[in-house]
C-alpha positions as CSV (number, residue, x, y, z in Angstrom):
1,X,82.7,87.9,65.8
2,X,85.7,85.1,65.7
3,X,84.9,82.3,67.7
4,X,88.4,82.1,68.5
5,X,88.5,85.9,70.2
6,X,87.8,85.5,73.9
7,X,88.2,89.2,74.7
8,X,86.8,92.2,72.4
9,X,86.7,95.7,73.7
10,X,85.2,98.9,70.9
11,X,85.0,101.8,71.1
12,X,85.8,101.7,74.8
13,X,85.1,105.3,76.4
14,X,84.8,106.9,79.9
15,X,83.6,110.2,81.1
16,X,82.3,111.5,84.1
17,X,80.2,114.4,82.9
18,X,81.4,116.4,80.0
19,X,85.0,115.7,81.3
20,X,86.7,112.1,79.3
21,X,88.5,109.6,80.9
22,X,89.2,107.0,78.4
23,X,88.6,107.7,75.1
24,X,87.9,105.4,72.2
25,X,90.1,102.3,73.5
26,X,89.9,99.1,71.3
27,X,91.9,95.6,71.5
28,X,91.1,92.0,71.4
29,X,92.6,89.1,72.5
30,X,92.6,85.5,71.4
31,X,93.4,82.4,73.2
32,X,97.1,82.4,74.6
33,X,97.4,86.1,74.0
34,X,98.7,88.6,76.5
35,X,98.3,92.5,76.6
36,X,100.1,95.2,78.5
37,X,99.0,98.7,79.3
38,X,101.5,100.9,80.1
39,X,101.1,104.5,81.0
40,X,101.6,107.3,83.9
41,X,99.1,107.1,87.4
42,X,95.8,108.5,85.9
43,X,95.9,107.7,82.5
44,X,92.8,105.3,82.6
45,X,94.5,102.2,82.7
46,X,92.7,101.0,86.1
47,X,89.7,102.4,84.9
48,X,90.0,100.3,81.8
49,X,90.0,97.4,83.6
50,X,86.8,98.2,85.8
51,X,85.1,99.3,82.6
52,X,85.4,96.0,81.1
53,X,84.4,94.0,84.5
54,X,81.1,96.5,84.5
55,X,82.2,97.5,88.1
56,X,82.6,101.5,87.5
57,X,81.3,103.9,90.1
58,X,77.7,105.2,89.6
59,X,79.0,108.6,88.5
60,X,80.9,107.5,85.6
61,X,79.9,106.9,82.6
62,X,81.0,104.3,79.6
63,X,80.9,104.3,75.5
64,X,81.3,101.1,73.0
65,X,80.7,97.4,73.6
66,X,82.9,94.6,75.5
67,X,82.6,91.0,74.4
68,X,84.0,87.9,77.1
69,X,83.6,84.6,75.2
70,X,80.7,85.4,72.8
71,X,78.7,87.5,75.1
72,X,78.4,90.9,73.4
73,X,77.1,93.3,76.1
74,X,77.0,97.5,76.0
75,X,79.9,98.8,77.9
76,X,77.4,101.2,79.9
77,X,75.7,98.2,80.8
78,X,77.4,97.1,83.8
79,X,74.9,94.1,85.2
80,X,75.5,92.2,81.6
81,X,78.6,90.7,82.8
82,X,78.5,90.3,86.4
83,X,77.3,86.6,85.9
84,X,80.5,85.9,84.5
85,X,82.3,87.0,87.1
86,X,85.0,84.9,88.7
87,X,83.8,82.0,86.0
88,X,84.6,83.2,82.7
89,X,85.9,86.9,83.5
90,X,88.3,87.5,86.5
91,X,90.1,90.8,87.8
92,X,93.2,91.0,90.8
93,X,92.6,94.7,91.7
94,X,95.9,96.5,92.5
95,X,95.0,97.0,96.1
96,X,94.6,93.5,97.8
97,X,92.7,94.7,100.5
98,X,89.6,95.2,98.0
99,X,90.0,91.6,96.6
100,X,90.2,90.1,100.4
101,X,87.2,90.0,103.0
102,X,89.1,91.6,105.9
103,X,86.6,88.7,108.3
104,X,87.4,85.7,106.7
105,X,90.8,83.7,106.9
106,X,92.7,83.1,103.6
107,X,92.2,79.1,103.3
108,X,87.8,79.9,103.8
109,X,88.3,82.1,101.3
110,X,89.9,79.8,98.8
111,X,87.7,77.2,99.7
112,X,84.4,79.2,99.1
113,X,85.4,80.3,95.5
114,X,86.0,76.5,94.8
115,X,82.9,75.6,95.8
116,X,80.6,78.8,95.2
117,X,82.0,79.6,91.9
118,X,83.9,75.7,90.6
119,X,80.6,73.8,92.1
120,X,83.1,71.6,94.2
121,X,82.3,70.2,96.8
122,X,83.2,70.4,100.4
123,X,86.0,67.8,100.4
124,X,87.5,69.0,97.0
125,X,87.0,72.6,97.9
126,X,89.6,72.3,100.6
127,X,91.9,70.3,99.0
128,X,92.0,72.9,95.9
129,X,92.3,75.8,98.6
130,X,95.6,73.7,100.2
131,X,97.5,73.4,96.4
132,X,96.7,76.9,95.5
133,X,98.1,78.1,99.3
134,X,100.7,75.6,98.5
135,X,101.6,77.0,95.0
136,X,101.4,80.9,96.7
137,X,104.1,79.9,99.2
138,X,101.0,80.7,101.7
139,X,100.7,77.4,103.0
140,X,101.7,78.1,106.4
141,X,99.2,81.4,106.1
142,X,96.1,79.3,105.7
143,X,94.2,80.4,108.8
144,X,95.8,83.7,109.3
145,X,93.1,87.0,108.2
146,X,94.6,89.1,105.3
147,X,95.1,91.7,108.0
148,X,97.7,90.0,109.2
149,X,99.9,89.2,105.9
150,X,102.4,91.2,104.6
151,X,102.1,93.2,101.3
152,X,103.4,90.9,99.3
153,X,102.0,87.9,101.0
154,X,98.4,89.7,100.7
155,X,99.0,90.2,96.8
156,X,99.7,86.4,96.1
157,X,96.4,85.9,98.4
158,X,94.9,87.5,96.2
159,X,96.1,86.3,92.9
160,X,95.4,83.1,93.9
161,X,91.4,83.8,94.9
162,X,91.3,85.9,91.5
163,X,93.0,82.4,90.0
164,X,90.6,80.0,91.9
165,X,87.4,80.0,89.4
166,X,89.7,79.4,86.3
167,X,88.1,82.4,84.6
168,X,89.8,82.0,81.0
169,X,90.0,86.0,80.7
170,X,92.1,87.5,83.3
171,X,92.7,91.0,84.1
172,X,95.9,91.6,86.8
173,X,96.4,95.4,87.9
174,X,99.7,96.0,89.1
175,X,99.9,91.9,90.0
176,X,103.9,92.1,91.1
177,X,103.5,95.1,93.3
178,X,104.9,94.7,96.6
179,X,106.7,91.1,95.4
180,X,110.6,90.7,96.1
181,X,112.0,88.8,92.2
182,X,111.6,85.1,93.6
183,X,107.5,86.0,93.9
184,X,107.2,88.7,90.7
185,X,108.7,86.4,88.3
186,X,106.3,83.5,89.9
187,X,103.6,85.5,89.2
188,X,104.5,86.4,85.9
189,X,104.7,82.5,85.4
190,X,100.9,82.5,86.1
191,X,99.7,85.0,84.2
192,X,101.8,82.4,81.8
193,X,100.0,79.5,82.5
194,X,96.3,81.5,81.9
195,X,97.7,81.8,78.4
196,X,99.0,78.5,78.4
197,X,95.7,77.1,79.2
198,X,94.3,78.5,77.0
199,X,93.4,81.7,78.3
200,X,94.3,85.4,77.8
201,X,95.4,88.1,80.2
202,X,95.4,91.9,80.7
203,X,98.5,93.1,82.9
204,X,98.1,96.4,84.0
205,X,102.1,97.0,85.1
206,X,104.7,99.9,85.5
207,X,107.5,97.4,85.5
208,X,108.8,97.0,82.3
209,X,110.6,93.6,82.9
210,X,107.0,92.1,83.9
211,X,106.0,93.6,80.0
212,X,109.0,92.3,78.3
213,X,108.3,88.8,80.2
214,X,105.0,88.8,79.0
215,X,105.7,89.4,75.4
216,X,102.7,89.8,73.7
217,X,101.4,93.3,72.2
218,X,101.6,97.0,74.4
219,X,99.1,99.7,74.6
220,X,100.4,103.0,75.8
221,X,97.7,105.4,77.5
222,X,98.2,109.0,78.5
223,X,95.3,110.8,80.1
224,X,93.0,108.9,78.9
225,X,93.9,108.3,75.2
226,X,96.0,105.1,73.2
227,X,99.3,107.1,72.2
228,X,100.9,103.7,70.6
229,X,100.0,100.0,70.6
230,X,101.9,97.2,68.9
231,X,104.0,93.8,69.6
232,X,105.7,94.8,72.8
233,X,109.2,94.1,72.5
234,X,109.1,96.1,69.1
235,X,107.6,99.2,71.2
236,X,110.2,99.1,73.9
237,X,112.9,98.3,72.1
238,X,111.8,101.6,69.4
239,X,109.2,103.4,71.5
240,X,108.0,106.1,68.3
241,X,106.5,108.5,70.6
242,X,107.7,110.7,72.6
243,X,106.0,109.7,75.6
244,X,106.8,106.0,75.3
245,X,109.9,107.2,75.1
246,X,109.8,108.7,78.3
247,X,108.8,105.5,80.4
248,X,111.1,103.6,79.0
249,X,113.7,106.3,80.0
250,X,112.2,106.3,83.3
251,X,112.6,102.7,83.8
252,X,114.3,102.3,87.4
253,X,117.6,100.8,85.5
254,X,118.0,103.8,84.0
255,X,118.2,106.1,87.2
256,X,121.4,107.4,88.2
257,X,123.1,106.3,91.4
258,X,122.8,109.3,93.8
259,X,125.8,110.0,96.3
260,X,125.5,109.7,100.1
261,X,124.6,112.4,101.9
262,X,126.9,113.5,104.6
263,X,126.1,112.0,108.1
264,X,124.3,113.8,111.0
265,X,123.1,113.5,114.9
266,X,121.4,110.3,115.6
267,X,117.8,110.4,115.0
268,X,117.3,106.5,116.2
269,X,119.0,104.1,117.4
270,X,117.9,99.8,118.1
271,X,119.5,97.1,120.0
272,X,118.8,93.5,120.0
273,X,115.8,94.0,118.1
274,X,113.9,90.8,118.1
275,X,109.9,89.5,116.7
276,X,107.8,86.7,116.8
277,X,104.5,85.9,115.2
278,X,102.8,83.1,116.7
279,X,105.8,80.4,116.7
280,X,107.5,82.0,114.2
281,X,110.7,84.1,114.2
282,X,110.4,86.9,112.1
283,X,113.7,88.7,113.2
284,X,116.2,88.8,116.2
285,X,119.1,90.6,117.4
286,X,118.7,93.8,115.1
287,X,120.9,96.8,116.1
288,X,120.7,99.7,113.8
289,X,122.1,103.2,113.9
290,X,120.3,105.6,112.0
291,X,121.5,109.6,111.6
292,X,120.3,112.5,109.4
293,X,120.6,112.1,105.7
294,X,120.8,108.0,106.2
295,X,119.3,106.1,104.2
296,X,118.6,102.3,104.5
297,X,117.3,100.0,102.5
298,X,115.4,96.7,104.3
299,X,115.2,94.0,101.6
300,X,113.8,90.3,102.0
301,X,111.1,87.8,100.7
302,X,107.7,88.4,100.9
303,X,106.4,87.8,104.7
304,X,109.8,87.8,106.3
305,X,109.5,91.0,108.7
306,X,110.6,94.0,106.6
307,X,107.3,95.7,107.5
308,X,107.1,94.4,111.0
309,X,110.5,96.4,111.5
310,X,109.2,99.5,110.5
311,X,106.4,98.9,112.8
312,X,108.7,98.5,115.7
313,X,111.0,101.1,114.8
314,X,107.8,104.0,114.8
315,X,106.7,102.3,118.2
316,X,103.5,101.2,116.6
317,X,104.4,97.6,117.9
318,X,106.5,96.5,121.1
319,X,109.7,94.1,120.3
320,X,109.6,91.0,121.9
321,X,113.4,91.9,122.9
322,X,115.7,94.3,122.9
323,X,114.8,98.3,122.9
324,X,114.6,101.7,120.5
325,X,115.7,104.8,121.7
326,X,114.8,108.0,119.6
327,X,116.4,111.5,119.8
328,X,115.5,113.4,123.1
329,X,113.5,116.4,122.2
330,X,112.2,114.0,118.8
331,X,108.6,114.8,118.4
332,X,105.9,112.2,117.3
333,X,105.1,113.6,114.2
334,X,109.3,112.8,113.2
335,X,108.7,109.5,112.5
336,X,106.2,109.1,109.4
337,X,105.7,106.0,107.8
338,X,104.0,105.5,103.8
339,X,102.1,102.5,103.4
340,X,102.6,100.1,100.9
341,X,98.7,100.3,100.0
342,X,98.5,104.0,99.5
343,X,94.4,103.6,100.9
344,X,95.7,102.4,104.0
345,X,96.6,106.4,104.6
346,X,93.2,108.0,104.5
347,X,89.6,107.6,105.9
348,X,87.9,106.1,102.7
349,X,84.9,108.3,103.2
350,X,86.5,111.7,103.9
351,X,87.7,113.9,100.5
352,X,91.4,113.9,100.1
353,X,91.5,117.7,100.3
354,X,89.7,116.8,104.0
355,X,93.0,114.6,105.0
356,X,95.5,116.6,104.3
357,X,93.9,119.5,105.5
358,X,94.1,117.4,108.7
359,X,97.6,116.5,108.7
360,X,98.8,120.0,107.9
361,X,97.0,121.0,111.1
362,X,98.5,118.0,112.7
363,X,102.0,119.0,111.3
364,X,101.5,122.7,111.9
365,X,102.0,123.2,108.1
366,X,100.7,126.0,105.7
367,X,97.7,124.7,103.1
368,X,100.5,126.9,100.3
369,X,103.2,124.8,101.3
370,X,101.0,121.3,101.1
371,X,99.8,123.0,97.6
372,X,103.1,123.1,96.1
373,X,104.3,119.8,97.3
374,X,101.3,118.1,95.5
375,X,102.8,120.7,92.2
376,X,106.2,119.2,92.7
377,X,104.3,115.7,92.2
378,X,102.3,116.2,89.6
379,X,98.7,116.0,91.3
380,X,96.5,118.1,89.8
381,X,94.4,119.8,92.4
382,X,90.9,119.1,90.6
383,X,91.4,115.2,92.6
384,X,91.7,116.4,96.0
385,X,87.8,116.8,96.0
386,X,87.4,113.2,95.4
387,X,87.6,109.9,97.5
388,X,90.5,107.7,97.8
389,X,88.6,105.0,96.1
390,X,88.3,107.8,93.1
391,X,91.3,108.3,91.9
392,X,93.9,106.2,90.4
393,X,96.8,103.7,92.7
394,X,99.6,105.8,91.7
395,X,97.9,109.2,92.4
396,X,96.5,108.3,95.8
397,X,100.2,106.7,96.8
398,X,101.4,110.6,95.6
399,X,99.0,112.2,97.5
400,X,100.0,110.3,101.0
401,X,103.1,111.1,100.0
């Protein structure tokens, strides 16, 4: 093995059963390098990730060998590199809510990583915790629960806990998700400074401007299987295959601007809408008017009240001023609202076939017509028997949907 390879991964496979997940991945990764996977929701790329970690569910099982920093360990063996954990080997899961203890404030957080994991001590373990809060913009945060953050704020939370125990290989699933430009191209400078440290990183991304930033080499997965690797400006700017070619078609930038739809009846309509949290203004003196076939776009930094105005506008919190009438006659079940973490949606212990089952009886809706929706989106009906915590980010987010 070259001394100078901090990150080796052969032979990588994944099946549960008979049925493969992942099959015969391999890549490694030097000092200052930084590699992309890029591929549809449920192509193995998260599963990837927890495969190298050794943090895949019991029923799974994995193929080839995975080396951090000299320590050549047997993929199936999952315990072999939980001691490096946070010190050497360090993954941001796409969902921040299972990289944050839902009990525990954000700056005790910080500071127990610094101290647990760094061997700082109590003094220098808090004043770590304040530059990386400082650095996340989360400064005034510091004793708020991650309950309590926004999306975006709970995904640099995050990032910076998965940062704190300077692990020199880094693995980042979906790290920009839920960050407005100012906080996505921060975080891509991060994932910069790993390299620049010396480190390497592992983006796991759909956005194809946080690939190009990263530079570095691209591996393409579908279902399970590398369909093209190579530097990843070369790939994207001359994808070979077909469905590389596809992504980079289906790139947001590329989508065509749709037409208004014609204007209905009012559905809802708000006046003077205004919100605190604690001494902080979060909005005031919103009036909206919204009518059949509207559609509005809310846009603003991370933590600024975006998804504190949806809340109020579904009446699942009270403004501190002003009012929001609906349409007479409107019923409940109108006003829907799809979470930014797509496991926010479903009871994490009940089958997904279980919850929608569920909200079809809630919703009066026929199991055919709930059948053909999931069809329309591509989820294969095999997954509904699973967990949320079983399937992929992107599926899960289809199947609340």
């Amino acid at each position: 093995m070259n001394d100078t390879i901090l990150l080796s991964v052969e032979g990588l496979s994944v099946q549960v059963g008979a049925q493969p997940l992942l099959r015969d991945v391999s890549f490694a990764l030097g000092p200052g390098e930084a590699l992309t996977l890029l591929g549809e929701s449920g192509a193995g790329k998260s599963l990837l990730a927890q495969a190298v970690m050794g943090n895949l569910p019991g029923a799974l099982r994995a193929g080839g060998t995975v080396t951090v920093a000299g320590a050549r360990s047997r993929a199936q063996d999952l315990s072999a590199r939980r001691h490096l954990w946070g010190r050497t080997l360090a993954l941001l899961p796409q969902e921040p809510a299972l990289a944050l203890d839902p009990l525990m404030r954000i700056a005790p957080q910080l500071r127990e990583t610094h101290a647990l994991v760094r061997g700082a001590d109590a003094s220098a373990a808090g004043d770590a915790a304040g530059r990386d809060l400082e650095a996340a913009g989360l400064a005034h945060a510091a004793r708020q629960y991650p309950w309590q953050l926004s999306g975006g704020m709970a995904q640099r939370a995050a990032a910076a806990v998965a940062r704190a125990g300077g692990a020199r290989v880094l693995l980042a699933d979906e790290p920009t998700k839920g960050l407005d430009a100012h906080w996505r191209d921060r975080t891509v400078d991060t994932l910069r400074q790993v390299q620049r440290d010396g480190g390497c990183v592992v983006v796991i991304t759909h956005d194809l401007r946080v690939a190009r930033a990263l530079g570095g080499r691209l591996i393409v997965l579908r279902a399970g299987e590398v369909v093209e690797q190579g530097d990843t400006h070369a790939v994207l700017a001359n994808p070979r295959h077909a469905f590389t070619r596809r992504l980079v078609d289906a790139d947001p930038a590329h989508w065509p601007r749709r037409p208004a739809a014609a204007r209905g009846e009012s559905v809802l309509t708000a006046r003077g809408l205004a919100r605190r949290f604690g001494d902080r203004t979060l909005f005031a003196g919103v009036d909206l008017d919204l009518r059949r076939g509207d559609r509005l776009v809310v846009r603003g930094a991370s933590g600024t009240g975006k998804s504190t105005l949806g809340n109020v506008l579904l009446g699942l919190l009270p403004p501190d001023a002003g009012e929001v009438r609906r349409s007479v006659g409107l019923p409940p079940t109108a006003l829907q609202k799809l979470y930014q973490d797509p496991a926010m949606s479903f009871a994490p212990t009940a089958t997904l076939e279980r919850s929608l089952r569920d909200a079809a009886g809630r919703h009066g809706a026929a199991w055919t017509a709930v059948l053909s929706r999931l069809e329309r989106l591509g989820v294969l009906p095999a997954l509904l028997a699973r967990r949320p915590g079983e399937v992929s980010g992107g599926e899960l987010q289809r199947i609340a949907l």
